[in-house]
PDB file of N, CA, C and O in Angstrom:
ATOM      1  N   UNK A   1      -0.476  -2.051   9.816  1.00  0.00           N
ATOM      2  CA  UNK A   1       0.196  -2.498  11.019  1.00  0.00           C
ATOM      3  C   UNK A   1      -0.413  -3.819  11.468  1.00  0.00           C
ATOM      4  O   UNK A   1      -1.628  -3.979  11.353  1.00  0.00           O
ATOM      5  N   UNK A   2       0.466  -4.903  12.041  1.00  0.00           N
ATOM      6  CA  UNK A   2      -0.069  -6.290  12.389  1.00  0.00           C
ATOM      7  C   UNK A   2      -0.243  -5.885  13.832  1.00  0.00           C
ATOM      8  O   UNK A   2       0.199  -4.841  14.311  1.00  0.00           O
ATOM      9  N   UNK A   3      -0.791  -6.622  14.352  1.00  0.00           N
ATOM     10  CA  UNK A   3      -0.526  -6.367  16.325  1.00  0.00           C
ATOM     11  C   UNK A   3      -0.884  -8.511  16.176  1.00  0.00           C
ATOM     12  O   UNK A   3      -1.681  -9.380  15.824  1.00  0.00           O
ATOM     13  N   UNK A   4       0.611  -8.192  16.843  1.00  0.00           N
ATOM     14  CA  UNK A   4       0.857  -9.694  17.170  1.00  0.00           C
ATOM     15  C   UNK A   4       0.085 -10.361  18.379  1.00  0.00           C
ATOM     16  O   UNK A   4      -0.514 -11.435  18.430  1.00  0.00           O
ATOM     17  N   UNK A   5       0.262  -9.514  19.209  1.00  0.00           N
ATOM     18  CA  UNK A   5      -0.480  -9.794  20.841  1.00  0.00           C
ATOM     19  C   UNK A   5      -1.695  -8.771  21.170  1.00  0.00           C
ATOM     20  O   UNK A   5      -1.512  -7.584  21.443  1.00  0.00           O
ATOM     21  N   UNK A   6      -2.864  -9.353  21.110  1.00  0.00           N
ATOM     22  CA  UNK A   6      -3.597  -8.795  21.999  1.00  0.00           C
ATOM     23  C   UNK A   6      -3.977  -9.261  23.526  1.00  0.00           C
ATOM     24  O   UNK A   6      -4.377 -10.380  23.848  1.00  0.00           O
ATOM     25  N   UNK A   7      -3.766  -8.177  24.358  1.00  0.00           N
ATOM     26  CA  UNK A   7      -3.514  -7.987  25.348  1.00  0.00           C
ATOM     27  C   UNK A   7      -5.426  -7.896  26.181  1.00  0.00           C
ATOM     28  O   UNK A   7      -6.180  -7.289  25.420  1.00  0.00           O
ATOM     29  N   UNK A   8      -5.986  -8.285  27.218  1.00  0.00           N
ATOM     30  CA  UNK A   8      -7.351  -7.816  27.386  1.00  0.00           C
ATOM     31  C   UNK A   8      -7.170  -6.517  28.674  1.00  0.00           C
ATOM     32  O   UNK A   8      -6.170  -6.560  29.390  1.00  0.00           O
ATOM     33  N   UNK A   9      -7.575  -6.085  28.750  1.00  0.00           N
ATOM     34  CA  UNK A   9      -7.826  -4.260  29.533  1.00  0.00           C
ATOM     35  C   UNK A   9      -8.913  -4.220  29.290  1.00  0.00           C
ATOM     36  O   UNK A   9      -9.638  -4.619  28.379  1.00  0.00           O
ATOM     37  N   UNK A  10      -9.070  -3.431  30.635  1.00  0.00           N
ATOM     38  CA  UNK A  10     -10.575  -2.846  31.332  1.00  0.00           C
ATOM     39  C   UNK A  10     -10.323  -1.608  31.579  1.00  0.00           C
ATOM     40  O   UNK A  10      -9.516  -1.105  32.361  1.00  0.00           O
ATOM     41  N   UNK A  11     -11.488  -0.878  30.454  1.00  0.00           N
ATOM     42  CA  UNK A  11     -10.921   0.546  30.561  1.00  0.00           C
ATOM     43  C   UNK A  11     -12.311   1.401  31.014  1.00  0.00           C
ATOM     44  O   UNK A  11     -13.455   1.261  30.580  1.00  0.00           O
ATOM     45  N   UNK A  12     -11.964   2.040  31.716  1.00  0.00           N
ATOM     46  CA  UNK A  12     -13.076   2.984  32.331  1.00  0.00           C
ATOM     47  C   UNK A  12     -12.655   4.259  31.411  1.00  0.00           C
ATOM     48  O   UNK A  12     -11.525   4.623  31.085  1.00  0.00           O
ATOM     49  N   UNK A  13     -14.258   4.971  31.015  1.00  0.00           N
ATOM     50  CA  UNK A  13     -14.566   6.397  30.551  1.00  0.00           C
ATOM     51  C   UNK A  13     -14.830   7.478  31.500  1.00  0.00           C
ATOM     52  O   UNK A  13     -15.977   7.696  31.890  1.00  0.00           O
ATOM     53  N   UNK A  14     -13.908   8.107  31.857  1.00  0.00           N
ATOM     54  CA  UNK A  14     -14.579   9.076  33.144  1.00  0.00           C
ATOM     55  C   UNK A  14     -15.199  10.476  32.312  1.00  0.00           C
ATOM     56  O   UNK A  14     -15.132  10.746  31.112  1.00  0.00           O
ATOM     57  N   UNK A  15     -15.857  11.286  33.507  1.00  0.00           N
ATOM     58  CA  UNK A  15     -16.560  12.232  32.507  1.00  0.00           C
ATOM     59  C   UNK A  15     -15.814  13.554  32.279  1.00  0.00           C
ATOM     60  O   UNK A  15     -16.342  14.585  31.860  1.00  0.00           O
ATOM     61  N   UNK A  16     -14.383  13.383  32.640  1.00  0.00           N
ATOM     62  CA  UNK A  16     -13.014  14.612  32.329  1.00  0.00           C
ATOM     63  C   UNK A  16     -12.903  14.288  30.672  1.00  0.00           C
ATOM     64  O   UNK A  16     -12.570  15.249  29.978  1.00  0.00           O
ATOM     65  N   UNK A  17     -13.201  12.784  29.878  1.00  0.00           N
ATOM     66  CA  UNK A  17     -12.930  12.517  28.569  1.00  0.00           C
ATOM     67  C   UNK A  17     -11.503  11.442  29.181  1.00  0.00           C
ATOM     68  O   UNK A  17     -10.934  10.722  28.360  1.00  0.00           O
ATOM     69  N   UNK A  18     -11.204  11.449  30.156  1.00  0.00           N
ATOM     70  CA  UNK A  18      -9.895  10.705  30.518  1.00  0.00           C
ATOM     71  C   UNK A  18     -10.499   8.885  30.216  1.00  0.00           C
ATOM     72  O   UNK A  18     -11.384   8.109  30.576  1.00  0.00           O
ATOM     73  N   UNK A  19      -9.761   8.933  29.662  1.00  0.00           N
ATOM     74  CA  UNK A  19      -9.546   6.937  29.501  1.00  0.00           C
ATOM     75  C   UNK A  19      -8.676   5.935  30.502  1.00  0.00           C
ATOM     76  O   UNK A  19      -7.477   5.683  30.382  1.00  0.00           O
ATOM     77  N   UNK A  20      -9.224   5.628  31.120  1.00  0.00           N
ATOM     78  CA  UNK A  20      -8.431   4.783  32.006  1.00  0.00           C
ATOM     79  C   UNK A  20      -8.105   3.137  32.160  1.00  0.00           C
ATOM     80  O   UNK A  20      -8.918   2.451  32.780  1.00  0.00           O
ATOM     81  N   UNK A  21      -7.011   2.574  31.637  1.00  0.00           N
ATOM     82  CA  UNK A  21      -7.104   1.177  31.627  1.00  0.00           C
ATOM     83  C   UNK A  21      -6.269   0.266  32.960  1.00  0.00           C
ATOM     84  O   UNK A  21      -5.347   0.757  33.612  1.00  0.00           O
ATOM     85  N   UNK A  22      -6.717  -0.865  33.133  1.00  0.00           N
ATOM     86  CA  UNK A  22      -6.517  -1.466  33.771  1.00  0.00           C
ATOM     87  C   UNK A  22      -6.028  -3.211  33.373  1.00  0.00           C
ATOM     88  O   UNK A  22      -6.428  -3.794  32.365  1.00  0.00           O
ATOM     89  N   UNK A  23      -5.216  -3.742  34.281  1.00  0.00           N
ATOM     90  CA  UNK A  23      -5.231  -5.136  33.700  1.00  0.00           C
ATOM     91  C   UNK A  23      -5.902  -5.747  33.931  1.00  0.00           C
ATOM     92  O   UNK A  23      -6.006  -6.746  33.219  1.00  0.00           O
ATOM     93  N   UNK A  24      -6.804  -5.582  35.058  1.00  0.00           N
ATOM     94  CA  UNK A  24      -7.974  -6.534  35.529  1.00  0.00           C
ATOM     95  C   UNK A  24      -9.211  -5.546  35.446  1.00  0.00           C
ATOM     96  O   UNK A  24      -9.186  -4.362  35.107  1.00  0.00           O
ATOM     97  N   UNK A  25     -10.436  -6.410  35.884  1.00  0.00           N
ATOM     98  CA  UNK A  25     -11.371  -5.194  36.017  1.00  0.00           C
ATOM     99  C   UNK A  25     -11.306  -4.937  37.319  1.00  0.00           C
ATOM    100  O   UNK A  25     -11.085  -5.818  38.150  1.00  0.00           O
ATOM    101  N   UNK A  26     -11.535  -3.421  37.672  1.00  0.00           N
ATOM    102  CA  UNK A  26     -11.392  -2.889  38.922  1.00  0.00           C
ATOM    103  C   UNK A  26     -12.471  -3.222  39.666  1.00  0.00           C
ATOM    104  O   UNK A  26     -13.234  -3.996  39.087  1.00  0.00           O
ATOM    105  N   UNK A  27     -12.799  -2.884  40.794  1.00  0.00           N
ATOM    106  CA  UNK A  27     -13.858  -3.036  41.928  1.00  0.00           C
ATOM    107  C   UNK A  27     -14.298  -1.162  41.394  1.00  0.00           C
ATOM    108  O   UNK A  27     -13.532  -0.213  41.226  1.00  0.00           O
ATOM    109  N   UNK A  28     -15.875  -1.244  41.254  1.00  0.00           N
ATOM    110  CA  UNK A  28     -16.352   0.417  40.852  1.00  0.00           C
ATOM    111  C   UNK A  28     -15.764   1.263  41.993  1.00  0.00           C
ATOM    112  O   UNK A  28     -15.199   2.303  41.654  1.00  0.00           O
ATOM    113  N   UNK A  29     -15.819   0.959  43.290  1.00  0.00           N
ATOM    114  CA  UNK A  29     -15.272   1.436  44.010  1.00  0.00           C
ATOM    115  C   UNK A  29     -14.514   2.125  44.678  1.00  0.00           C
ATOM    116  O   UNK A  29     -14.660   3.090  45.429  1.00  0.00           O
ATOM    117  N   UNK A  30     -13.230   1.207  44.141  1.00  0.00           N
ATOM    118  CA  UNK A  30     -11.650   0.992  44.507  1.00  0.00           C
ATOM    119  C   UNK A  30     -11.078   1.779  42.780  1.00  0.00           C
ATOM    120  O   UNK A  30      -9.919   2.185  42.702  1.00  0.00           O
ATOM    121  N   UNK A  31     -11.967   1.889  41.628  1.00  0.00           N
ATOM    122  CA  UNK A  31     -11.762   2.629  40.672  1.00  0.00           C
ATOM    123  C   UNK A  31     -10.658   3.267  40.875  1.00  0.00           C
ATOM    124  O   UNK A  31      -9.467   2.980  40.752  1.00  0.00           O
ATOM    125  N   UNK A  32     -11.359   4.365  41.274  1.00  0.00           N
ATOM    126  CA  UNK A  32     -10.275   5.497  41.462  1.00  0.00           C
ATOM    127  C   UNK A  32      -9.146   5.494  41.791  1.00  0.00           C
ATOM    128  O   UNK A  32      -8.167   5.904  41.168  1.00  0.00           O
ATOM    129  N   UNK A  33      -9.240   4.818  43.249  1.00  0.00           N
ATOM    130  CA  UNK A  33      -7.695   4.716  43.831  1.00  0.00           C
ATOM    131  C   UNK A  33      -6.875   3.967  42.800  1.00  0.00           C
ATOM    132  O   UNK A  33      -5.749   4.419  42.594  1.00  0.00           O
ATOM    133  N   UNK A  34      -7.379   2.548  41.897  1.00  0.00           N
ATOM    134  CA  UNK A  34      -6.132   1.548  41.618  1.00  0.00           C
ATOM    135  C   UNK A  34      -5.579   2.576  40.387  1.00  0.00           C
ATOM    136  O   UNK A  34      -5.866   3.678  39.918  1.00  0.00           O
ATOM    137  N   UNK A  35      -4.697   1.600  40.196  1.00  0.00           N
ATOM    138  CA  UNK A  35      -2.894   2.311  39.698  1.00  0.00           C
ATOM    139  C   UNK A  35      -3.682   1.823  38.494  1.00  0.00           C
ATOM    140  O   UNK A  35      -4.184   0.699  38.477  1.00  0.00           O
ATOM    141  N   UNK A  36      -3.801   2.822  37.326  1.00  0.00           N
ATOM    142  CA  UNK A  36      -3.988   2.478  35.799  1.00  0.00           C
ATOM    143  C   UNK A  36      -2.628   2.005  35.559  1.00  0.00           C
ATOM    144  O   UNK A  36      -1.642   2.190  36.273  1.00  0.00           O
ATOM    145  N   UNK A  37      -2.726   1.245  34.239  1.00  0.00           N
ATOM    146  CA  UNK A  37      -1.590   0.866  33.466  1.00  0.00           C
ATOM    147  C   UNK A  37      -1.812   2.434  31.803  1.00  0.00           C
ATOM    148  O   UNK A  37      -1.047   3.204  31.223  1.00  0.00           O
ATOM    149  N   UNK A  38      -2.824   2.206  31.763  1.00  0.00           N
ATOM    150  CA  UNK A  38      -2.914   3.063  30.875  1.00  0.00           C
ATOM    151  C   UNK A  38      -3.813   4.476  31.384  1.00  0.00           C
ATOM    152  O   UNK A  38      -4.844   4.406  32.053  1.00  0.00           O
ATOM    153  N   UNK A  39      -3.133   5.848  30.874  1.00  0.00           N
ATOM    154  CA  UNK A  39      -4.779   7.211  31.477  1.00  0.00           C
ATOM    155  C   UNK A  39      -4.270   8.100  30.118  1.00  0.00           C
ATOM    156  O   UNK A  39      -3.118   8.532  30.129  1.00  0.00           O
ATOM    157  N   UNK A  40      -4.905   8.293  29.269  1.00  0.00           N
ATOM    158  CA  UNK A  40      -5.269   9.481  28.402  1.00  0.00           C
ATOM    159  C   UNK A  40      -6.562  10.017  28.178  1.00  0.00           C
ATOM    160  O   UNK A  40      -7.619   9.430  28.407  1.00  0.00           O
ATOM    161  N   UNK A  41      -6.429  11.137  27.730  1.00  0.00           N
ATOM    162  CA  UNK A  41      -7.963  11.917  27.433  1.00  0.00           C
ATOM    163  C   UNK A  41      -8.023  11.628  25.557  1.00  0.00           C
ATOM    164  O   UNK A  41      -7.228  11.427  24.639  1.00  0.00           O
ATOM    165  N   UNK A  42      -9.439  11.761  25.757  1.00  0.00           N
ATOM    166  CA  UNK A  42     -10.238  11.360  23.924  1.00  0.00           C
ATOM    167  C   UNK A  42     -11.138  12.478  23.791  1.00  0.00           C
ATOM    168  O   UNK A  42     -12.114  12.561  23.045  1.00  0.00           O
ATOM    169  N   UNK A  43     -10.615  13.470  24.742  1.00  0.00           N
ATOM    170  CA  UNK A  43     -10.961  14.611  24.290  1.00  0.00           C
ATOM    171  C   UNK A  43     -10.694  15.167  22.997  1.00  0.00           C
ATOM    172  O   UNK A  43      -9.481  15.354  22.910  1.00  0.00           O
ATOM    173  N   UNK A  44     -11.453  15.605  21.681  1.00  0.00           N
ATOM    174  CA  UNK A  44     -11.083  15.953  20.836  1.00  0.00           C
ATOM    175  C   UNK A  44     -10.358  15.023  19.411  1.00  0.00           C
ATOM    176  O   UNK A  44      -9.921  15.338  18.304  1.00  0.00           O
ATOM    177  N   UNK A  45     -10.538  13.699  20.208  1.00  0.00           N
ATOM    178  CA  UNK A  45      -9.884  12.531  19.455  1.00  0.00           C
ATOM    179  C   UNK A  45     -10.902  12.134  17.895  1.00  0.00           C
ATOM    180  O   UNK A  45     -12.122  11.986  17.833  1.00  0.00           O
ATOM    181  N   UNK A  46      -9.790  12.035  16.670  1.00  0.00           N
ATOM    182  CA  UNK A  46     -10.811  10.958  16.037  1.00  0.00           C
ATOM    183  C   UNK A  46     -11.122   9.452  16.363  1.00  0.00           C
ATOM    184  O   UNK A  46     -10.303   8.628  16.772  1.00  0.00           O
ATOM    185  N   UNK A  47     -12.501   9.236  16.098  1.00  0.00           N
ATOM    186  CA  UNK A  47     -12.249   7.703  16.165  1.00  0.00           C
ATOM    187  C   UNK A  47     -12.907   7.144  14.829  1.00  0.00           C
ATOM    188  O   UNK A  47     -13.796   7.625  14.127  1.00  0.00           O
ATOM    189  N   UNK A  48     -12.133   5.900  14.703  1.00  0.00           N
ATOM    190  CA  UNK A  48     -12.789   5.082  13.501  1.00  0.00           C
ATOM    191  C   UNK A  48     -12.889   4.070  13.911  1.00  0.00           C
ATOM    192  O   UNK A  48     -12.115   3.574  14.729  1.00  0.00           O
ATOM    193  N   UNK A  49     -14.312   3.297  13.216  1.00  0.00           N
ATOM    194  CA  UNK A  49     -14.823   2.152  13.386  1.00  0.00           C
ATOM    195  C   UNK A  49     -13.894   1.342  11.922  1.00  0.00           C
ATOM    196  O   UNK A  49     -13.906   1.796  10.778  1.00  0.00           O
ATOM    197  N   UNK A  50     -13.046  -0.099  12.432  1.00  0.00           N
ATOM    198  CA  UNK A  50     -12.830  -0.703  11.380  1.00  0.00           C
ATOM    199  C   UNK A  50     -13.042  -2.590  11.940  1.00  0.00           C
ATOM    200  O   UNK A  50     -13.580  -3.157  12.891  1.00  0.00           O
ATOM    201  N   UNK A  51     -12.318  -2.987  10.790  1.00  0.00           N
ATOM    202  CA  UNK A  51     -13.190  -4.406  11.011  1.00  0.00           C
ATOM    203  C   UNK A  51     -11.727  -5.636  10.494  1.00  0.00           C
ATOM    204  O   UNK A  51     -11.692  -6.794  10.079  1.00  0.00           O
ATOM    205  N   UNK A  52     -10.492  -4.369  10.881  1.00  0.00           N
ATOM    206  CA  UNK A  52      -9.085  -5.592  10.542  1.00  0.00           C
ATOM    207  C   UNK A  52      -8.312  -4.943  11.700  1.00  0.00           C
ATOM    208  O   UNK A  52      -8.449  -3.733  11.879  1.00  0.00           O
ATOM    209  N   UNK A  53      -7.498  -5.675  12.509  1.00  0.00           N
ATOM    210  CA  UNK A  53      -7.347  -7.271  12.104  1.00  0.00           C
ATOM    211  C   UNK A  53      -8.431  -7.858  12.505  1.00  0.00           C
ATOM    212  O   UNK A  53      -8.629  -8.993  12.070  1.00  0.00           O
ATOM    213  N   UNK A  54      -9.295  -7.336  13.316  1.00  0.00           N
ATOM    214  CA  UNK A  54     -10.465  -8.033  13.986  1.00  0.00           C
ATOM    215  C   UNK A  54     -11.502  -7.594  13.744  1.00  0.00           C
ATOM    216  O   UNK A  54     -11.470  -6.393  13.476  1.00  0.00           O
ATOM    217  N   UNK A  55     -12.722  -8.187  13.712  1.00  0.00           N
ATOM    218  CA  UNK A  55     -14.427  -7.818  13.975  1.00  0.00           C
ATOM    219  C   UNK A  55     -14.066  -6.625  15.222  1.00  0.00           C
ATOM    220  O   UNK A  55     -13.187  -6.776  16.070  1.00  0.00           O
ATOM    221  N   UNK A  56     -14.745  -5.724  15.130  1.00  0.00           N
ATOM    222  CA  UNK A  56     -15.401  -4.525  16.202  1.00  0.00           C
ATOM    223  C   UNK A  56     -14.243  -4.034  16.442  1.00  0.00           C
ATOM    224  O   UNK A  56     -13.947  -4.143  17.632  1.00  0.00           O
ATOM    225  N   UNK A  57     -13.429  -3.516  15.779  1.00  0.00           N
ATOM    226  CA  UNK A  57     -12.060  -2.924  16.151  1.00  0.00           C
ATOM    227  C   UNK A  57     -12.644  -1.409  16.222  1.00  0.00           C
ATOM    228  O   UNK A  57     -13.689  -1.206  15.603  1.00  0.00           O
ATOM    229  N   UNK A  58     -12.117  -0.453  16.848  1.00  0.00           N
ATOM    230  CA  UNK A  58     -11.815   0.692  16.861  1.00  0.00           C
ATOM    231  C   UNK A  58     -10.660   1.161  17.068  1.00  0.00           C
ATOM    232  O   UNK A  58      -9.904   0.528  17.805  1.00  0.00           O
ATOM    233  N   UNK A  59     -10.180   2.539  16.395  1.00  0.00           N
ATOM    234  CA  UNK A  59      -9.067   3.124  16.827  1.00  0.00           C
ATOM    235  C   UNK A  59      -9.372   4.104  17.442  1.00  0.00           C
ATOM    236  O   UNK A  59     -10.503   4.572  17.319  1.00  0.00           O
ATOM    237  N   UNK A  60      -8.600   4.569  18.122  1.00  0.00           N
ATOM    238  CA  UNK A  60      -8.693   6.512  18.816  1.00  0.00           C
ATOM    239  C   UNK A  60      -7.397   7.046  18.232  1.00  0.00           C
ATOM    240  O   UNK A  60      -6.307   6.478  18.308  1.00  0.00           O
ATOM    241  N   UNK A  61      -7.702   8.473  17.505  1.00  0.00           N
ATOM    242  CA  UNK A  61      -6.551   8.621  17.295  1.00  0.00           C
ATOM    243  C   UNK A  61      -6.591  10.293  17.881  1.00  0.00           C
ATOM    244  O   UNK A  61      -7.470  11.051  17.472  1.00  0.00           O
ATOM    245  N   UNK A  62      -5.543  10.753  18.871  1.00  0.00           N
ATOM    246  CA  UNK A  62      -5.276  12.038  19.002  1.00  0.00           C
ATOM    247  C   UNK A  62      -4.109  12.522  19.295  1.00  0.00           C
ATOM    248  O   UNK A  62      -3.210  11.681  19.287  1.00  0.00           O
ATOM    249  N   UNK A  63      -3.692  14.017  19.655  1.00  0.00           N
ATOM    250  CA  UNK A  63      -2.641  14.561  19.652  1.00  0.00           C
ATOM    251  C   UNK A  63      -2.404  14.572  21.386  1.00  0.00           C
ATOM    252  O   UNK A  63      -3.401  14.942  22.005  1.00  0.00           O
ATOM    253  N   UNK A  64      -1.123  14.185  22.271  1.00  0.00           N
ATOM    254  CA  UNK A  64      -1.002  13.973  23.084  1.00  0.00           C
ATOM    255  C   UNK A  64       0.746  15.261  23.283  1.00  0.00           C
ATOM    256  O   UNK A  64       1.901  14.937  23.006  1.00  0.00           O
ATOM    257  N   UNK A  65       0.352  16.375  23.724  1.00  0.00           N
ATOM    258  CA  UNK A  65       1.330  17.008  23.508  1.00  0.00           C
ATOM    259  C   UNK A  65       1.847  18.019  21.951  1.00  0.00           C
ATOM    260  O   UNK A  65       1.624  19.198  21.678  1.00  0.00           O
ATOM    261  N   UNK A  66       2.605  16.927  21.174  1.00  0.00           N
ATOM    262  CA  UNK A  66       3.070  17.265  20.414  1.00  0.00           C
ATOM    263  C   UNK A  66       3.069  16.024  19.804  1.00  0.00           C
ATOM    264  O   UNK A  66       3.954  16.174  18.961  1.00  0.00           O
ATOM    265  N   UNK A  67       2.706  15.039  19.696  1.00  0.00           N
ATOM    266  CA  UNK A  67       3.013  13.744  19.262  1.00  0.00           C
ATOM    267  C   UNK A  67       1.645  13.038  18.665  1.00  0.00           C
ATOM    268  O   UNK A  67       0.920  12.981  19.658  1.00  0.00           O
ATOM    269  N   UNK A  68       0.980  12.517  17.646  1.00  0.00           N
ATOM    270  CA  UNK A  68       0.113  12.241  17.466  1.00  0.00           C
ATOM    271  C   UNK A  68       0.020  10.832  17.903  1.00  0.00           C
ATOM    272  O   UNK A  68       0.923  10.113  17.476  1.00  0.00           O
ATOM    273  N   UNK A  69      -0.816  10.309  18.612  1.00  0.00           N
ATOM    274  CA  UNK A  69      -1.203   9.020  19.756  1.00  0.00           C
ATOM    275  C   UNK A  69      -2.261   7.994  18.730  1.00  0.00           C
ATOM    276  O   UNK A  69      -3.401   8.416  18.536  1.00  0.00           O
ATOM    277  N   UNK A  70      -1.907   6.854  18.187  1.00  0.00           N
ATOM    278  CA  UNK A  70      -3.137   6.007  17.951  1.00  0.00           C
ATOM    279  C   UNK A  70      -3.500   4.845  18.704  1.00  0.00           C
ATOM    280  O   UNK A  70      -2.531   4.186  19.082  1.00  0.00           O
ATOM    281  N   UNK A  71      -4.543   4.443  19.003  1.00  0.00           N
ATOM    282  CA  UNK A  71      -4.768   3.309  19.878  1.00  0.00           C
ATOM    283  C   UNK A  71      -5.600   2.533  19.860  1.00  0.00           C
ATOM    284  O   UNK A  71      -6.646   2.965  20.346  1.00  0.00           O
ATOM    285  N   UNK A  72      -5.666   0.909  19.296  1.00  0.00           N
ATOM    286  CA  UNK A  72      -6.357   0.071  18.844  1.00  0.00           C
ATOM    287  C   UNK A  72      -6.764  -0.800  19.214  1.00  0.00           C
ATOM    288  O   UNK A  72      -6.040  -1.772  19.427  1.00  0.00           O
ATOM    289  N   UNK A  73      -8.842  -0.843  19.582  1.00  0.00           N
ATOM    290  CA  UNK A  73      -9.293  -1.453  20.708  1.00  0.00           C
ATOM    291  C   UNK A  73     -10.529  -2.935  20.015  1.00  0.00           C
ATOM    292  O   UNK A  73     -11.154  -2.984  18.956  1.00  0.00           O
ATOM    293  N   UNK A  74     -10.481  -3.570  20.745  1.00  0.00           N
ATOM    294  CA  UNK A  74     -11.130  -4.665  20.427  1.00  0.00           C
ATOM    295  C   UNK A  74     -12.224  -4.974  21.394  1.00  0.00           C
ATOM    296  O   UNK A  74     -12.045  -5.130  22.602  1.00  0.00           O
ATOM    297  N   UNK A  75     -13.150  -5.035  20.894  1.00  0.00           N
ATOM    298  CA  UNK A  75     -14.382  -5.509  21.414  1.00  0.00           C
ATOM    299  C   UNK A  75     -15.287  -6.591  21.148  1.00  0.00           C
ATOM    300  O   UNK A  75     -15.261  -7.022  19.995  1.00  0.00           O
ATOM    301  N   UNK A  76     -16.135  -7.160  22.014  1.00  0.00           N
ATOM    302  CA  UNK A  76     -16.804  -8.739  21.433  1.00  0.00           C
ATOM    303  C   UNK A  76     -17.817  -8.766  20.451  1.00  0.00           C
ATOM    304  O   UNK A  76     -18.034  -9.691  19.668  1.00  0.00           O
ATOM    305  N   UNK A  77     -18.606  -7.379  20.567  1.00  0.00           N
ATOM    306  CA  UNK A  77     -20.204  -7.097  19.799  1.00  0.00           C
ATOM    307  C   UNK A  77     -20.089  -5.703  18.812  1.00  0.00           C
ATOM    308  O   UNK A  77     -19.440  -4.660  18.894  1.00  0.00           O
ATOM    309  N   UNK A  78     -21.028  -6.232  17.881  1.00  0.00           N
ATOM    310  CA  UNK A  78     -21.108  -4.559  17.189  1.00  0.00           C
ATOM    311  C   UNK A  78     -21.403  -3.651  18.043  1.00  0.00           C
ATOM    312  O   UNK A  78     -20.940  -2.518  17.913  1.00  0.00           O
ATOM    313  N   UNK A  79     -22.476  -4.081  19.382  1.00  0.00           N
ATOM    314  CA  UNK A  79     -22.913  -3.179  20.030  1.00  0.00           C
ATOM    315  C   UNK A  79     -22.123  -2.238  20.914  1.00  0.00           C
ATOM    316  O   UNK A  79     -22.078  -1.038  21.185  1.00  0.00           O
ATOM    317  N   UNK A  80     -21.560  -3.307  21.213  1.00  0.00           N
ATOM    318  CA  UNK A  80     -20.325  -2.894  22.345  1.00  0.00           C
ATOM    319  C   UNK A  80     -19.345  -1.871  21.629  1.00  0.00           C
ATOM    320  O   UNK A  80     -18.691  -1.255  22.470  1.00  0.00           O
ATOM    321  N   UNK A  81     -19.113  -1.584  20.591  1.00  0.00           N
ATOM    322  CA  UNK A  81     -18.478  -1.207  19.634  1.00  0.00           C
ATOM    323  C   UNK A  81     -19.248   0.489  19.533  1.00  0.00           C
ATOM    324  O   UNK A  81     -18.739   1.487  20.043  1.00  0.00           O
ATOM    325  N   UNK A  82     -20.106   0.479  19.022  1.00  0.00           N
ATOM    326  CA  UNK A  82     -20.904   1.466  19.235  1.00  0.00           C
ATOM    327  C   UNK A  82     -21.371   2.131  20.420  1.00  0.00           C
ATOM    328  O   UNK A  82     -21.715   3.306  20.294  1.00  0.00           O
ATOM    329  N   UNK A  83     -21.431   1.666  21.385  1.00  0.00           N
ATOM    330  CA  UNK A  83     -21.631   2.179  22.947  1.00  0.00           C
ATOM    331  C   UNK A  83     -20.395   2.679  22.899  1.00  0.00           C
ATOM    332  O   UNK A  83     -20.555   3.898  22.961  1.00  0.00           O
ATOM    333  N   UNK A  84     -19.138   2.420  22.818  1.00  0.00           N
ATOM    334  CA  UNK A  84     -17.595   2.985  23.469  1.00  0.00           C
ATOM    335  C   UNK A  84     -17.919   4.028  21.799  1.00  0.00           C
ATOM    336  O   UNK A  84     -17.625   5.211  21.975  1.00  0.00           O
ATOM    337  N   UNK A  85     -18.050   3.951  21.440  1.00  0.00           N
ATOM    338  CA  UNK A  85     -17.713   5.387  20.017  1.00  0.00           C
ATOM    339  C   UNK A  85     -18.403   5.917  20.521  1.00  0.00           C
ATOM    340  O   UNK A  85     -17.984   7.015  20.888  1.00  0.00           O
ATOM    341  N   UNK A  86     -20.005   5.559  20.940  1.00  0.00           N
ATOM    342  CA  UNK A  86     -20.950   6.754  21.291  1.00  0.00           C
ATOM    343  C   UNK A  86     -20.389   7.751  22.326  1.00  0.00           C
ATOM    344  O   UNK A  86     -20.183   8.963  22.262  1.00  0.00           O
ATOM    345  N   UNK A  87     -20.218   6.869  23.268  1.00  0.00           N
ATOM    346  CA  UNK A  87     -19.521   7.358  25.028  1.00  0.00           C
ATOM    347  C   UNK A  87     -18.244   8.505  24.369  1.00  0.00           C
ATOM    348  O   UNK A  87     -18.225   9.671  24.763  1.00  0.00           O
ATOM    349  N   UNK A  88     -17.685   8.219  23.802  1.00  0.00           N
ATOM    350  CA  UNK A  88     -16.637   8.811  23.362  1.00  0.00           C
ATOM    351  C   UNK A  88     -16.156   9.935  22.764  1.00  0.00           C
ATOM    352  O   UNK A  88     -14.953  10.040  22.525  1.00  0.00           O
TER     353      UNK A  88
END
């Protein structure tokens, strides 16, 4: 799969396993209240570390219902990369 546009999101890990993204970064605060653009759980999710189309890519991949969900994230550092798999 190509992904033509990457898009940047700020996604918070809460400790339900819920993923929460945003278009901006939120105020820690005001977290909660603002309106996600994106909320799923990675409860139970695989993830893989890969390195196309980009350096530090990860996917999440899980079952959302009945439907299997994949979702492909980009990050700046190996580290950073490894902190969100660890967290995860």
């Amino acid at each position: 799969e190509h992904i033509k546009n990457w898009r940047s999101r700020y996604f918070v890990l809460r400790d339900d396993g819920t993923l929460v993204g945003f278009k901006s970064k939120p105020d820690q605060q005001l977290a909660a209240a603002a309106q996600p653009l994106n909320n799923f759980t990675v409860r139970g999710c695989q993830i893989m570390s890969i390195d196309r189309p980009k350096p530090y890519t990860f996917v999440i991949r899980g079952l959302q219902w009945t439907t299997v969900i994949e979702r492909t994230f980009h990050v700046e550092t190996e580290q950073e990369r490894e902190d969100w798999v660890a967290a995860i």
